[in-house]
C-alpha positions in Angstrom: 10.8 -6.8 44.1 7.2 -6.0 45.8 7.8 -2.3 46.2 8.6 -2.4 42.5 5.5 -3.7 41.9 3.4 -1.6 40.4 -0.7 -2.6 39.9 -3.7 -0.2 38.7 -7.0 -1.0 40.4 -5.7 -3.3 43.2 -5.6 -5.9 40.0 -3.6 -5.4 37.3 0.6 -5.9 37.8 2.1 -3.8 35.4 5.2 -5.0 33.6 7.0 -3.8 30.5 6.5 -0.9 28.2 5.3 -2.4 24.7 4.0 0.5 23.0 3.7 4.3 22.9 1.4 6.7 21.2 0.2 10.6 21.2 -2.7 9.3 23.2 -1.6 6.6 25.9 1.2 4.3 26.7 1.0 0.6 26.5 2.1 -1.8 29.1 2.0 -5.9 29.2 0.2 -6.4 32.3 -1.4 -9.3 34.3 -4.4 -9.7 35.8 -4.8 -11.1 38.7 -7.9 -12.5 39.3 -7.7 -14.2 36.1 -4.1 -15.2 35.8 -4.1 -13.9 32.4 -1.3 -11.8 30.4 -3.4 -8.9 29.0 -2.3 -5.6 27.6 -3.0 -2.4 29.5 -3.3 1.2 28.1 -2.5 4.4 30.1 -3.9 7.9 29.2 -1.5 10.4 29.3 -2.2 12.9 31.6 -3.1 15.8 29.5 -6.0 14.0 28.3 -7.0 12.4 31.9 -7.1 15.8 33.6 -10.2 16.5 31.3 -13.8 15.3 32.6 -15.5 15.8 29.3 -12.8 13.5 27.5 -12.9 11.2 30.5 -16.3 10.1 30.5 -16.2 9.8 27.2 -13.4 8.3 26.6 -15.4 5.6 29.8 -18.3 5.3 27.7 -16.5 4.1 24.3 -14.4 1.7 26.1 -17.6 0.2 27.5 -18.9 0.4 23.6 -16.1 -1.5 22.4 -15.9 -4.5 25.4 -19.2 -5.5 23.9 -18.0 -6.4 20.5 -16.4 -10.0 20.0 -14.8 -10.9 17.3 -11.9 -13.0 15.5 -10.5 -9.8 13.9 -10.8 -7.2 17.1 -8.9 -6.9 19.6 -10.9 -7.5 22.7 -11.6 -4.6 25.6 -12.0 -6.4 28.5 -12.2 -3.8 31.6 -11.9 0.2 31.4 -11.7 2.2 34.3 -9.8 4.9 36.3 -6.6 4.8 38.7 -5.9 7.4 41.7 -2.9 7.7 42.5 -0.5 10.9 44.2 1.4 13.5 41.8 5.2 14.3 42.3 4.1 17.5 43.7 1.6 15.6 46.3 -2.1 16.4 44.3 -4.8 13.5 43.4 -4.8 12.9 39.9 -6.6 10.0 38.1 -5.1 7.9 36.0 -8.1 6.4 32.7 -7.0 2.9 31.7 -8.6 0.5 29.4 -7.6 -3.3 29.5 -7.0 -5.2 26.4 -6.4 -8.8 25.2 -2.8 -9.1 24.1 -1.7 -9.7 20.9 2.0 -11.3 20.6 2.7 -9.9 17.2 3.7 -6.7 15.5 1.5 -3.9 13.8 1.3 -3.2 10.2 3.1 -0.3 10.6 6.3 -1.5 11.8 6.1 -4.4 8.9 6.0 -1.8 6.3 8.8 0.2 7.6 11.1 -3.1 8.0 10.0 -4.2 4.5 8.3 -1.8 2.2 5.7 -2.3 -0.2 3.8 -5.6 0.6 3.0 -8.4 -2.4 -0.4 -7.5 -4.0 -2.2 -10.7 -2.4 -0.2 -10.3 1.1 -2.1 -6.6 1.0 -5.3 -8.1 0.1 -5.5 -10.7 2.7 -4.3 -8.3 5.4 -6.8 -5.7 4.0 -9.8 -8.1 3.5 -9.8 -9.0 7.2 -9.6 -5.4 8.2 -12.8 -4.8 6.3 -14.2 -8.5 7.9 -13.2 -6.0 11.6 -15.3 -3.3 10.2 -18.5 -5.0 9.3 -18.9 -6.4 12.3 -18.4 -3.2 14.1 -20.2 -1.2 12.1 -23.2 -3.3 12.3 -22.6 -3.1 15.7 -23.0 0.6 15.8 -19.4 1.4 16.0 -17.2 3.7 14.1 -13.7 3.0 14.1 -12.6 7.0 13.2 -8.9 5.9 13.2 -7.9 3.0 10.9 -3.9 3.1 10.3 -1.2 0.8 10.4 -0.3 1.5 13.6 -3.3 0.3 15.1 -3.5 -3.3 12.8 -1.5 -6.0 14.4 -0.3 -9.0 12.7 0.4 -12.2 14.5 1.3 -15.5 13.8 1.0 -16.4 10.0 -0.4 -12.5 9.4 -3.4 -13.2 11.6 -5.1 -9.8 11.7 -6.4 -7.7 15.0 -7.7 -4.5 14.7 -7.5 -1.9 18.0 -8.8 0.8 19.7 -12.2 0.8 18.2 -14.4 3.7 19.8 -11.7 5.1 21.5 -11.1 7.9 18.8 -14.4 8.9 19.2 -13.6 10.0 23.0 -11.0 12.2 21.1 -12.8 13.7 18.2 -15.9 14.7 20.5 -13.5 16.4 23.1 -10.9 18.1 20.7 -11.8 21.1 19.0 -9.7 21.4 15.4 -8.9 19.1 13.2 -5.1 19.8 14.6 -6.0 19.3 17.9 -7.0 15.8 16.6 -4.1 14.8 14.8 -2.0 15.7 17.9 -3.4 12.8 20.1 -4.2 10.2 17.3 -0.8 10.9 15.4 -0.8 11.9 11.4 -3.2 12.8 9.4 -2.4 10.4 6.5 -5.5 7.8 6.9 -8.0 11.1 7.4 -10.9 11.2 5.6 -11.8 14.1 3.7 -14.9 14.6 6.1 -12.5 14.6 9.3 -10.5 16.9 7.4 -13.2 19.3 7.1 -14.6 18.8 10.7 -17.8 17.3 9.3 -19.9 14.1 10.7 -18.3 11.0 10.1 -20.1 7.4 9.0 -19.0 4.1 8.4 -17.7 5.2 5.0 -15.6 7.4 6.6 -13.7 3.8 7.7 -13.4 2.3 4.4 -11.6 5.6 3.1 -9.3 5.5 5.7 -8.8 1.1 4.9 -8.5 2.4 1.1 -5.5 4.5 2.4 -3.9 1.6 3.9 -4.5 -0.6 1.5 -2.6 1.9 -0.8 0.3 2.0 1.5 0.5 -1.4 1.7 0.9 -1.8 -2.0 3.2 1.2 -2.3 5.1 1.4 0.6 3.7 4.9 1.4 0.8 7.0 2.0 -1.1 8.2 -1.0 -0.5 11.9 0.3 2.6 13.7 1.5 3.2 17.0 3.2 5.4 19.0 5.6 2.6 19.8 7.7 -1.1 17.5 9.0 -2.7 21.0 6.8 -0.9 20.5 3.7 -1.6 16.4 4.0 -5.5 17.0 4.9 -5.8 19.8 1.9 -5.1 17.1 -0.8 -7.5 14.7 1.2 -10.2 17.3 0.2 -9.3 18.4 -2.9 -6.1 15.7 -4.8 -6.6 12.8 -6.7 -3.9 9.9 -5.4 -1.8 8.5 -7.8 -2.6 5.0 -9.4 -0.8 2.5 -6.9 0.8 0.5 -10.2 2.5 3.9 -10.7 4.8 3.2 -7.7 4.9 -0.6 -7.9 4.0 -1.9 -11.2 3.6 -5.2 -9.6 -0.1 -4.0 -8.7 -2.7 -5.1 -11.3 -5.2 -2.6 -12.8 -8.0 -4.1 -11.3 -6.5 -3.3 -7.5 -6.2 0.3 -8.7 -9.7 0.7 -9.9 -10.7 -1.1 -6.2 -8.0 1.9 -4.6 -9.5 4.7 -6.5 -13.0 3.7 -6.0 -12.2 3.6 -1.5 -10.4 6.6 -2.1 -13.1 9.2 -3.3 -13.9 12.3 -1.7 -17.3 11.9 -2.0 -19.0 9.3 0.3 -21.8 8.8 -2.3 -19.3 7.6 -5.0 -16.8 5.3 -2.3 -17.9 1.8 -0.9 -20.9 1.7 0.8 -20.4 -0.9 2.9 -17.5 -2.9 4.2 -18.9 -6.2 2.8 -18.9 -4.3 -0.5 -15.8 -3.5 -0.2 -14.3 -6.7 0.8 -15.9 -8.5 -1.8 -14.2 -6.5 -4.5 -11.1 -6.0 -3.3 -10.8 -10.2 -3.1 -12.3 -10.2 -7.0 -9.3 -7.9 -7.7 -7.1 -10.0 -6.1 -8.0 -12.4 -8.1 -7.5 -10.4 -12.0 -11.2 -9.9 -12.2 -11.7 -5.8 -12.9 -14.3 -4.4 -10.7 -18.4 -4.7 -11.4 -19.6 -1.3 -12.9 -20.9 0.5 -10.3 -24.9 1.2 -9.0 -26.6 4.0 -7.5 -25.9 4.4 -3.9 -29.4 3.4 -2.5 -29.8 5.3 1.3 -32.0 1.8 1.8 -28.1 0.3 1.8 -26.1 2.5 4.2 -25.8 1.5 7.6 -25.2 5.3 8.7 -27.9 6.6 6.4 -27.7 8.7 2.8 -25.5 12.4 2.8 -28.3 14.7 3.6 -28.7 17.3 0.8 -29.6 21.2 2.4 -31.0 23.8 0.3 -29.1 27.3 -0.1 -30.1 30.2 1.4 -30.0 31.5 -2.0 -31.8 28.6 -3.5 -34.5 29.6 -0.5 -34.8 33.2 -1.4 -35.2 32.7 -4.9 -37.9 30.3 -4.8 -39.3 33.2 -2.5 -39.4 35.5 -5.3 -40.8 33.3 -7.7 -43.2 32.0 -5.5 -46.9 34.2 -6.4 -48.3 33.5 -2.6 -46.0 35.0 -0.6 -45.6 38.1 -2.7 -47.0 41.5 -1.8 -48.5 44.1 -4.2 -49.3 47.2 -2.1 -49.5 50.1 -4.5 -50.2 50.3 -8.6 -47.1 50.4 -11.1 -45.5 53.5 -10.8 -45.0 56.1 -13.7 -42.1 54.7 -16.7 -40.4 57.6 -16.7 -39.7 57.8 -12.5 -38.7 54.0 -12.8 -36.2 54.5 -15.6 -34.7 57.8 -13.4 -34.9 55.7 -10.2 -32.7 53.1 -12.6 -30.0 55.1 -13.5 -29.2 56.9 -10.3 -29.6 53.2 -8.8 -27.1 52.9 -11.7 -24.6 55.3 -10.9 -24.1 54.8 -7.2 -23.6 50.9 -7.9 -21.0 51.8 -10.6 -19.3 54.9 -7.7 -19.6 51.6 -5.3 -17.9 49.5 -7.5 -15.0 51.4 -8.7 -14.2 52.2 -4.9 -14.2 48.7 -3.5 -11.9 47.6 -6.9 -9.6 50.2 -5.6 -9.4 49.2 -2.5 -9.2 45.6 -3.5 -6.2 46.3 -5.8 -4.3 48.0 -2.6 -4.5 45.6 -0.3 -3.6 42.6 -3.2 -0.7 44.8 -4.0 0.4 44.9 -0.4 -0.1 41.5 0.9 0.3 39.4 -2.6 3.9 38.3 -3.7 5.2 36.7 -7.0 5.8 33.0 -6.5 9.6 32.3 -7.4 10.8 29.7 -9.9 11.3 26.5 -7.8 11.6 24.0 -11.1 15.0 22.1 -10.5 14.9 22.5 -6.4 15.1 19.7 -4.6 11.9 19.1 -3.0 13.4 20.1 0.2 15.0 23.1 -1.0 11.7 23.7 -2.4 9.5 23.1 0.6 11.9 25.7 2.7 11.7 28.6 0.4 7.4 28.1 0.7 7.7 28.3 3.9 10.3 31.3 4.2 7.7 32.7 1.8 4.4 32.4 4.2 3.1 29.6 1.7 2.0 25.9 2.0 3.1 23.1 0.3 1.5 20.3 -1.3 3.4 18.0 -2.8 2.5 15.4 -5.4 5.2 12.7 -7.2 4.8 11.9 -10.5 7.7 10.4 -13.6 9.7 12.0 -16.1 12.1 11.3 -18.1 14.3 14.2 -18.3 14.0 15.6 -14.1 15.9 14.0 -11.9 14.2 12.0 -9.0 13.6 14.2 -6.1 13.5 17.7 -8.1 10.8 19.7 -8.8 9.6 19.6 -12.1 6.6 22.5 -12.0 4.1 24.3 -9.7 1.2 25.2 -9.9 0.2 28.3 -9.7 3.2 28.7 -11.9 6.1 30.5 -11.2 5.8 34.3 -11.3 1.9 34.1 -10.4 1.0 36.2 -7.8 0.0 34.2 -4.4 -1.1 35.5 -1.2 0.4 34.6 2.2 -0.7 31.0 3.4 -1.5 30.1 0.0 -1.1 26.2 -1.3 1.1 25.2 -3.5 1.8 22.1 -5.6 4.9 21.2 -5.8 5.3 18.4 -8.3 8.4 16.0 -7.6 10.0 13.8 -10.6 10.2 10.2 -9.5 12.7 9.8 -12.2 11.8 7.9 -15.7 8.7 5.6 -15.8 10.3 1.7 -15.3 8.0 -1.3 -15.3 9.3 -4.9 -14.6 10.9 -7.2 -16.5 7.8 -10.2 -16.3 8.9 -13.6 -15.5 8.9 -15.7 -19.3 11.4 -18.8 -18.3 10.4 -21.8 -19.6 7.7 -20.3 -21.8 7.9 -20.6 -25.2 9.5 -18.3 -27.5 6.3 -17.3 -28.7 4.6 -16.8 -25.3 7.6 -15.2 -24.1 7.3 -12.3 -26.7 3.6 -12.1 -26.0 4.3 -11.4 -22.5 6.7 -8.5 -23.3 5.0 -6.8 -25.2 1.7 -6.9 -22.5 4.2 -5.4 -20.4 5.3 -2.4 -23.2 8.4 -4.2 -23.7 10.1 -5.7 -27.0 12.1 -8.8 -27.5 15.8 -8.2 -28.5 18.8 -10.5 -29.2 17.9 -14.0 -29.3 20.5 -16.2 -28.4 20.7 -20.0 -29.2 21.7 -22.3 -26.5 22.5 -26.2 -25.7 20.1 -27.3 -22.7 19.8 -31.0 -21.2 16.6 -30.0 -19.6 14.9 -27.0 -21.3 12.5 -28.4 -24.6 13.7 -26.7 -28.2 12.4 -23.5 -28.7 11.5 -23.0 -24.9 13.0 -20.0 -23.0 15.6 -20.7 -20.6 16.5 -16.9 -19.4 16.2 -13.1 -19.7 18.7 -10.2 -19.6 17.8 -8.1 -18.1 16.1 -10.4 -15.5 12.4 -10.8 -14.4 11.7 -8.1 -11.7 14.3 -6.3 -13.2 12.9 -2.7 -13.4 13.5 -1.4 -17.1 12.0 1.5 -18.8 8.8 1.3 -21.1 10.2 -0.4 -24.6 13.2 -1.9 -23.4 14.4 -4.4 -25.9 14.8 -7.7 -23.5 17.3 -10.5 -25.2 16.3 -13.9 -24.4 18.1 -17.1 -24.0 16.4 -20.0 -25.8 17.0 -23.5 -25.9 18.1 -25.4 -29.2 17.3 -28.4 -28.3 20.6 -30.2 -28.0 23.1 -31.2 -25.6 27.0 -31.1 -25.6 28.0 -34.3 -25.7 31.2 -35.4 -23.3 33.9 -37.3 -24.5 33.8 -40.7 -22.1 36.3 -42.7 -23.7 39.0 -44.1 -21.0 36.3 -43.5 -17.6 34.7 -46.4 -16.2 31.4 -48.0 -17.6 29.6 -47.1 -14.8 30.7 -43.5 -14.5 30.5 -42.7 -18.5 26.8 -44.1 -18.3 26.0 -41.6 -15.4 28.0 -38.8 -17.2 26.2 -38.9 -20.1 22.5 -39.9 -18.8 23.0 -36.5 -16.8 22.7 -35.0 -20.2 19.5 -36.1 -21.1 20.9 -38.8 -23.1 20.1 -42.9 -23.8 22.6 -44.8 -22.9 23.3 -48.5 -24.2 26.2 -50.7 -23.4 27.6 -52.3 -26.3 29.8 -55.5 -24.9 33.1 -56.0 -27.5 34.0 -60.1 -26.9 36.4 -59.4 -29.9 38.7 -57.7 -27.4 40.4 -58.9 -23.9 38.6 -57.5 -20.8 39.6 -55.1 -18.4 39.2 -54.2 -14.9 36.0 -52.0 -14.0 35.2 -52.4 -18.2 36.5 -49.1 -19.1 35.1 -47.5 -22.4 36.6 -47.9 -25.2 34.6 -46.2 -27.6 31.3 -44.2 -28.1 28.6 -44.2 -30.9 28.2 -40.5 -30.9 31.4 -37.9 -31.4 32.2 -35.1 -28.8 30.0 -32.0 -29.8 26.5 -31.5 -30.1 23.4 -33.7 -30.2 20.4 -33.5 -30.1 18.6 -33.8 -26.5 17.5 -37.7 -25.8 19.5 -39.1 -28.4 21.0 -43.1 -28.1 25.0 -43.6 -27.3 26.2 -46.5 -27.5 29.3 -47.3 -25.0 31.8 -50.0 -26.3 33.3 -52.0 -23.8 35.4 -55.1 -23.9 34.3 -58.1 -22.3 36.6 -61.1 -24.7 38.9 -63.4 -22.6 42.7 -65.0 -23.1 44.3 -67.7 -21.3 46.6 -65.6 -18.4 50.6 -66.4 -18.5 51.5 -69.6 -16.1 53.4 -69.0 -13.5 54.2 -72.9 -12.8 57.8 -73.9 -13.2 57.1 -77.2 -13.5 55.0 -76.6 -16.7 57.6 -76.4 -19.9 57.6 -73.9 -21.9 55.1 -74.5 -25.3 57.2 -76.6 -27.9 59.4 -78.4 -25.4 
């Protein structure tokens, strides 16, 4: 077992395989000079056989060991392994050491179970935010919020990971591809990582914003074949309202969604306290404050520089009187107007040529985008890509395209699109369906109120006997609640009418007619009949109300006989009467 053993500094022991990523593996490990179970991640050794990304990488773990929180997951140790090649060379092996989280991350939960409940996603999202203030005030930019890196523990007890570390890769990798290779998809970028620009603390709460949509959805707010066609509507798309995928999600959640979702850092949260404080309003029906002015006083990474244009510079320039130069008098009108026009022709020779030259090459390189409406989106996707062309694809309902076809593009089909061109491809997600809302036990009244909140109307309303429902009180829906229906379904209700179905008890025990009939809602009084001869276990005789219905709480009266007669002797010695 000891030349199994295998241990990383002359401390750690490392044992099983718990995770793996583009950027490292994780192992469960121990440390031995603690005696403690920690978790131990492994750069791969494409990354570790850089210097620049080493030290960095050295330098962000030592970052991150200094923040303490509830909601982080600690970095307790970072260093760097030597060990022998299987061809014999030196290599080093970087390592960071981690406290370990029994648990599993958010990203696993929402592939096992799909969209989360709207307060689930608000707790799990408000302590994500709780992880971010603290590190942001602490100097530290995340760069890399997604499920996979949230775990959940015991009673969905949050831990955020891997803070700093995808600074170590942004600063070493040079494209935006480059990136998404080690960190994994481009899904939670923000639009300024998709662009290459600097990133802020903002750039966090977009990338939270994302989760939070998936959470509530089930999936990311943007889908593509490729990280460029995903990154291009992070720059440039509007998501789609979360309550268009799961109409479970109130308004007020979408307004907090669409607000950490803009492209502009100006117009998102600025803070992560902000954030959190509406999001857990929402949660709670009340609709977002309007918004202020983003004050630069405000931002913990300071206010989006504004740069002046080199046109903006030389026009000011011109307009400015001291830095223009008069060297000579106004020359004669007639040599300006003649200097004009020949000016004048050679811009209009210039122009006709390059227009030519511009109308070749479109002609050669441009092609007529085909009809894809009615493709499956797959079917659709492959012909843009047999065609040179990028696709971006957006979901959105209809009534009348089947779910998973294409209803339109755009540019639209015949346009004429050159090679590596984007294309939005827009997907049917089938008819628009909201869900049936829960109306049992309300009244009829409040149960038609609720429909019609929900764009539904009430249908059939069917009368029914009830021991425990009041009159008038609803005691079902067809279809059910949750049931997903679409917009002006008729919904028939069940209502109770206030009465019971009486049993018929005659000929059963006292004891079991009473519970029989009590079971029904119903007040029960022995009547005792001395007029009659008793019987064993006083079996009823008769009732005060017939078989059928009554109405609920309503008095029965059970007859039972309870007289007495003188038993038959059995003596002999006793004559018979009248001897």
């Amino acid at each position: 077992m000891a030349e199994q053993e295998r241990r990383l500094a002359d401390r750690y022991i490392v044992g099983a395989l718990i995770g793996r990523g583009g950027m490292a593996d994780v192992y469960q490990a121990t440390d031995t000079k603690l005696g403690r179970t920690v978790a131990l991640k492994i750069l791969k050794a494409d990354l570790a056989s850089d210097p620049a990304f080493r030290l960095r990488f050295r330098q962000e773990a030592q970052a991150a060991s200094r923040m303490a929180d509830p909601t982080i997951v600690r970095v307790y140790d970072a260093g760097e392994d030597e060990s022998l090649d299987a061809s014999g060379h030196r290599v080093l092996q970087p390592f960071i050491v981690m406290e370990y989280v029994p648990g599993r991350t958010l990203r696993q939960v929402i592939a096992d179970q799909g969209a989360l409940s709207p307060e689930r996603a608000v707790h799990i999202a408000s302590k994500i935010l709780t992880a971010l203030e603290y590190s942001h005030r602490a100097g530290v930019v995340h760069r890399d919020i997604k499920p996979g890196n949230i775990m959940l523990g015991a009673d969905d007890a949050v831990k955020v990971m891997d803070f700093g570390i995808a600074r170590a890769v942004s600063d070493t990798s040079a494209t935006v591809a480059q990136t998404t290779a080690i960190l994994g998809t481009a899904s939670y970028f923000s639009p300024e990582q998709a662009k290459g620009e600097t990133v802020d603390a903002r750039t966090d709460l977009y990338s939270t914003g994302v989760v939070l949509f998936e959470m509530l959805t089930g999936r990311a707010p943007f889908r593509g074949e490729t990280a460029v066609a995903v990154a291009y509507q992070h720059v440039s798309e509007a998501p789609m309202r979360p309550s268009e995928l799961n109409p479970g999600v109130s308004t007020a959640l979408d307004m907090v969604v669409a607000r950490a979702l803009s492209k502009n850092r100006d117009d998102r949260y600025q803070s992560a306290a902000e954030f959190r404080e509406e999001l857990i309003a929402a949660g709670q029906g009340q609709a977002p404050a309007a918004r202020p002015e983003p004050e630069a006083a405000t931002m913990l990474f300071g206010a989006t520089g504004t740069t002046t244009s080199n046109a903006e510079q030389a026009l000011r320039q011109l307009t400015d009187a001291s830095v223009q130069t008069k060297t000579q008098r106004r020359p004669p009108v007639v040599w300006i107007w003649a200097g004009a026009a020949v000016v004048a022709v050679i811009l209009i020779a210039i122009l006709v040529w390059v227009l030519s030259l511009s109308n070749t090459a479109d002609n050669t390189t441009k092609q007529t985008l085909p009809d894809l409406a009615s493709m499956s989106q797959q079917n659709a996707v492959d012909t843009l890509h047999g065609l040179n062309l990028v696709d971006s694809v957006f979901e959105e309902n209809s009534d009348t395209v089947a779910t998973g076809t294409v209803i339109r593009t755009d540019p639209e089909s015949g346009s004429e699109v050159a090679p590596g061109s984007v294309v939005k491809l827009y997907v049917s997600l089938g008819a628009k369906t909201v869900a049936v809302p829960e109306v049992q036990n309300l009244s009829q009244a409040d149960a038609t109120a609720k429909l019609a909140e929900a764009g539904l109307e009430v249908g059939t309303i069917n009368s029914q006997s009830s021991p425990s429902v009041a009159k008038d009180t609803v005691i079902s829906s067809t279809p059910a609640a949750g049931a997903a229906v679409s917009p002006g379904s008729r919904i028939d209700l069940t209502v109770s009418d206030g009465t019971v179905q009486v049993s018929d008890v005659r000929g059963n025990k006292l004891d079991v007619a009473t519970s029989m009939l009590e079971a029904l809602g119903l007040n029960v009084v022995p009547r005792p009949d001395p007029t009659c001869p008793a019987q064993q276990d006083s079996i009823v005789n008769s009732q005060s109300v017939a078989p059928g219905s009554a109405p609920q709480g309503t008095e029965v009266q059970l007859g039972y006989c309870t007289g007495t007669t003188a038993p038959p002797s059995t003596d002999p010695s006793t004559p018979p009467a009248g001897g």
